[in-house]
C-alpha positions in Angstrom: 70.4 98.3 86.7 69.0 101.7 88.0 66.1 100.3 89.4 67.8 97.5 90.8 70.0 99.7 92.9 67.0 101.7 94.1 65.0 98.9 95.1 68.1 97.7 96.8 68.2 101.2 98.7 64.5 100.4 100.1 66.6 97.0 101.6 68.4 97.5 104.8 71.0 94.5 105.7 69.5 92.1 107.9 72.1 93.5 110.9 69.7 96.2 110.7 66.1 94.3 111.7 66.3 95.6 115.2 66.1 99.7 113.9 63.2 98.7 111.8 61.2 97.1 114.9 62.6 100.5 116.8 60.8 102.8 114.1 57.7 100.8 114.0 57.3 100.5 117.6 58.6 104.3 118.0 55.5 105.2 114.9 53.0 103.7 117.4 53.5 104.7 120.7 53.5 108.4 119.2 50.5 107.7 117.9 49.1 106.8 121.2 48.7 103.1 121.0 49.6 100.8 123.1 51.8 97.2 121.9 50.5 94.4 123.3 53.1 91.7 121.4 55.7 91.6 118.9 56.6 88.3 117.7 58.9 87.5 115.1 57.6 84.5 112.6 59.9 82.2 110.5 62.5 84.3 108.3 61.7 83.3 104.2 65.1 83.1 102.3 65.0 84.2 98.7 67.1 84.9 96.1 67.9 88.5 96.1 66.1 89.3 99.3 64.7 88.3 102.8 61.6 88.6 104.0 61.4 88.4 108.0 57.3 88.7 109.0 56.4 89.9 112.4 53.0 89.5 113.9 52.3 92.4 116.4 49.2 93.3 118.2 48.1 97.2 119.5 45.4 98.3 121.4 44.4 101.9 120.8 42.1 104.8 119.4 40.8 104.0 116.2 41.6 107.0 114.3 45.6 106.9 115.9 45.4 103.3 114.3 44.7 105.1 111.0 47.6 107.5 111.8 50.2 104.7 112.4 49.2 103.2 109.4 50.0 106.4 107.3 53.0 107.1 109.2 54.2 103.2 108.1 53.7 104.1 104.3 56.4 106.6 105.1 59.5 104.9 106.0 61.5 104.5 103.8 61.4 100.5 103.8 59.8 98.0 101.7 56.9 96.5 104.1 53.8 94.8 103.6 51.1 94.7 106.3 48.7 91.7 105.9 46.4 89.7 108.0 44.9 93.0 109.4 42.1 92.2 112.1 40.4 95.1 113.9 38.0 94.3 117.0 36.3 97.0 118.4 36.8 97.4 122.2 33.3 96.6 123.9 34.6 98.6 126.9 34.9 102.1 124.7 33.6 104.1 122.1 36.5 104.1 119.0 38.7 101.9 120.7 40.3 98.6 119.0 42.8 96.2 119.1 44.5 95.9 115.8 46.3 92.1 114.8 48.5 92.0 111.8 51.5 90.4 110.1 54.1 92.9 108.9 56.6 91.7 106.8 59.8 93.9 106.5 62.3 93.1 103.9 65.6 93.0 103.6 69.0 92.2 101.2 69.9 88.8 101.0 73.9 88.6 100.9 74.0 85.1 100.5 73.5 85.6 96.4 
């Protein structure tokens, strides 16, 4: 039961998607990079939990790429990044544009 309720702690309510995004989006435009999209793929119902999957795209320095990433490992959310494709900008030297499918979970109060 402990670890139930501290897993549940790591699950916001699903009223609370939109300061998620805010944190993400906050995490990389103080790391310098710039979002190019946010989309929000099809939600995935299941029993205890919900698991909405985003697909965002940033164009940016390399090594602040890095830094956003470590800065995501920090919230306080469960997340899973997957899908992670880095093309290197012909134009500059270090520069990329990151595409990726974060999935951010989230209590499912329908069980």
């Amino acid at each position: 039961q402990e670890a139930i309720r501290f897993f549940e702690s790591k699950l916001p309510s699903t009223s609370e998607i939109h300061k998620v995004l805010e944190q993400v989006t906050v995490i990389a435009q103080k790391q310098g990079l710039q979002p190019k999209t946010i989309r929000t793929l099809a939600r995935k119902d299941n029993s205890g939990y919900v698991e909405q999957p985003l697909t965002m795209k940033l164009v940016g320095n390399f090594n602040a790429f890095y830094s956003f990433l470590l800065e995501m490992e920090k919230l306080p959310r469960i997340m899973k990044l997957r899908e992670l494709k880095l093309q290197k900008d012909a134009g500059e030297e270090g520069e990329v544009g990151a595409e990726f499918i974060v999935s951010i979970f989230f209590q499912n109060k329908t069980v």
